[in-house]
N, C-alpha and C positions, 0 to 999 in steps of 0.2 A: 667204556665202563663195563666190567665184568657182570658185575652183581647189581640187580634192582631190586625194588621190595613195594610191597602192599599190604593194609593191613583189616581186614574185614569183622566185622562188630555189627552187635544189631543196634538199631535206630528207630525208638519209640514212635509209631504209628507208621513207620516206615517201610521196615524190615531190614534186612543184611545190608547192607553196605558198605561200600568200599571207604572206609573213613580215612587211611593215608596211602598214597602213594609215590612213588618215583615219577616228576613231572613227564619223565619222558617215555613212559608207555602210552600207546596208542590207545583208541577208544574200542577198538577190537580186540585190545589184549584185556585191556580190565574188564569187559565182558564176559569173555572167557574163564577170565580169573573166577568171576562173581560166579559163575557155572560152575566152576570145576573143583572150586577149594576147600569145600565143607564133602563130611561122607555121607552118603545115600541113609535113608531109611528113617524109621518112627521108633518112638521107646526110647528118644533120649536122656528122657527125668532118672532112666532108672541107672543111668552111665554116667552120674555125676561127677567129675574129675578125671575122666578118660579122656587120654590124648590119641587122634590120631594124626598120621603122616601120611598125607598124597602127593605122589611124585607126575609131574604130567609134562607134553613139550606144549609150551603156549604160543610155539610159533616155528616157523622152520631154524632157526638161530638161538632160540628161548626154551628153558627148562623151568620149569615152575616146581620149588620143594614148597608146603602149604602143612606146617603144623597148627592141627587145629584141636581147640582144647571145647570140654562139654562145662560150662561155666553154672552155680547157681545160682546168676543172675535170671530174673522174673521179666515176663516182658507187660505190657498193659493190660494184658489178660489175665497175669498171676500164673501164665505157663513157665514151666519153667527147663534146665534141659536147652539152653543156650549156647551155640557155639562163639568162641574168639576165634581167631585164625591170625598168623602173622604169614606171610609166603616171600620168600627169597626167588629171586631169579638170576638164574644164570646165563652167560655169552657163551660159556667155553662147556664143552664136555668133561675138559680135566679140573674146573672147578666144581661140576655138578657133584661127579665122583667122589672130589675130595668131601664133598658134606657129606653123600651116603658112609665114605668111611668111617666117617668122625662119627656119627650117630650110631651107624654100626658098634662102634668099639665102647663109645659111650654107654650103650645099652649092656653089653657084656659085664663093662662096670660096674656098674651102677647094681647089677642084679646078679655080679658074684658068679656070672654064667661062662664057664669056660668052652671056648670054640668047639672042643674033640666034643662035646655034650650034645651036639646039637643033631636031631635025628637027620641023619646021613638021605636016609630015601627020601623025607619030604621035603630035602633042599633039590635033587636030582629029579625027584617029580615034579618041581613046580618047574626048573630048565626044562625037563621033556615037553611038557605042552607049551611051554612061552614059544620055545622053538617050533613046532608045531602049531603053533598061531590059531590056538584056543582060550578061551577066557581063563583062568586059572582061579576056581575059588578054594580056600582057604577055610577050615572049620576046628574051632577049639571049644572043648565046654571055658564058661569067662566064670572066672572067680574075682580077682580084681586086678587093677591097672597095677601090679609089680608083676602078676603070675602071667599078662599077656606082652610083657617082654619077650617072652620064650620065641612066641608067634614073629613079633617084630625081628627077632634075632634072623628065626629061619626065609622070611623075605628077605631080608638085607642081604642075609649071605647068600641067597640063588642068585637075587638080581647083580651083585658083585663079579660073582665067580660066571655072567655069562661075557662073551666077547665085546670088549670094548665099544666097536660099533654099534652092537643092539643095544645095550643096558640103557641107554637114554630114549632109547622109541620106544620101553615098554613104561607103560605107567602101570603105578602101584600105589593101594592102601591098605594099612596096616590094619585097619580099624572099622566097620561099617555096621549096619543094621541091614541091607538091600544090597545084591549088587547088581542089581537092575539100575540103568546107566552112570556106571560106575567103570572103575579102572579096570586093565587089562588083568594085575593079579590083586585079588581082593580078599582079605579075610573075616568073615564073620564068626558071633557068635556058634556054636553048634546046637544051642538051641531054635535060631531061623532056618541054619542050612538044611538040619534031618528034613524042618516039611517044604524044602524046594525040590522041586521037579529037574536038579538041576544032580550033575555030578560034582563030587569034591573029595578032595584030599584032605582027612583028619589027620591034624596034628596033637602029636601026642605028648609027653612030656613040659616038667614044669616048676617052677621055682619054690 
């Protein structure tokens, strides 16, 4: 089987839970899953309908894609700022790809974004440090979920355009609050990153 799936939701007095899956993932993987499929951070109420995508390996053989959406569903508290999450997994490297492309292109689509458009240096700055085997954070001012397409576009396209063999051991999210234990290249708003103590790459440009 190429492709598995899980689908994580929250669960009144619960919390996140793993509510569907592929019978035949182990108990170590949907662990994993449960760690790693939502993005880091707090201030979600204020990201009502933002989507993000985390790309992770959930096993030496496994690739986890993990679209996870900020829902206004309320939980017993009346908090609100809920993620869904649906995550696909993959067997093979050449079907991982094939989804980054598709999402890739899809993105472009969808937001009228042509390729030549996309800033040049902060696709080659985020390859320099992946390669260089540094965390790679990512900073946009966020207007709304069409205008951080742009951001999505210029992950997709570094992590594409690097060597086939790496693109699948670096994990990526497109989307975050924190990227304190979070993925390899991670973008946040540029209103957390200015007061981290952290270096990043402003992305510029936008829809």
């Amino acid at each position: 089987m190429e492709r598995q799936f899980a689908e994580i939701s929250l669960s009144p007095g619960k919390g996140y839970e793993i509510s569907q899956h592929s019978s035949d993932l182990t108990s170590t993987e949907l662990q994993h899953l449960w760690e790693k499929a939502l993005p880091q951070g707090n201030g979600w109420p204020s990201y009502i309908g933002m989507e993000s995508l985390k790309c992770f390996r959930l096993s030496d053989n496994k690739i986890a894609v993990s679209q996870a959406r900020v829902t206004n569903q309320e939980d017993e508290f009346g908090r609100r700022g809920i993620f869904r999450a649906r995550v696909d997994i993959f067997t093979s490297v050449s079907g991982y790809i094939e989804k980054l492309t598709k999402a890739y292109t899809q993105i472009l689509s969808s937001a009228r974004l042509r390729e030549s458009a996309l800033h040049q240096p902060s696709v080659f700055g985020v390859i320099e440090q992946v390669l260089s085997n540094r965390q790679v954070i990512l900073a946009s001012p966020f207007i709304n979920r069409e205008n951080w397409r742009y951001m999505e576009a210029i992950i997709l396209k570094a992590i594409l355009s690097l060597p086939t063999q790496i693109c699948p051991l670096v994990s990526l999210t497109t989307f975050a609050l924190s990227p304190y234990r979070e993925s390899f290249v991670v973008a946040l708003p540029m209103s957390i990153a200015k007061d981290l103590k952290k270096p990043f790459i402003t992305v510029g440009g936008h829809i």
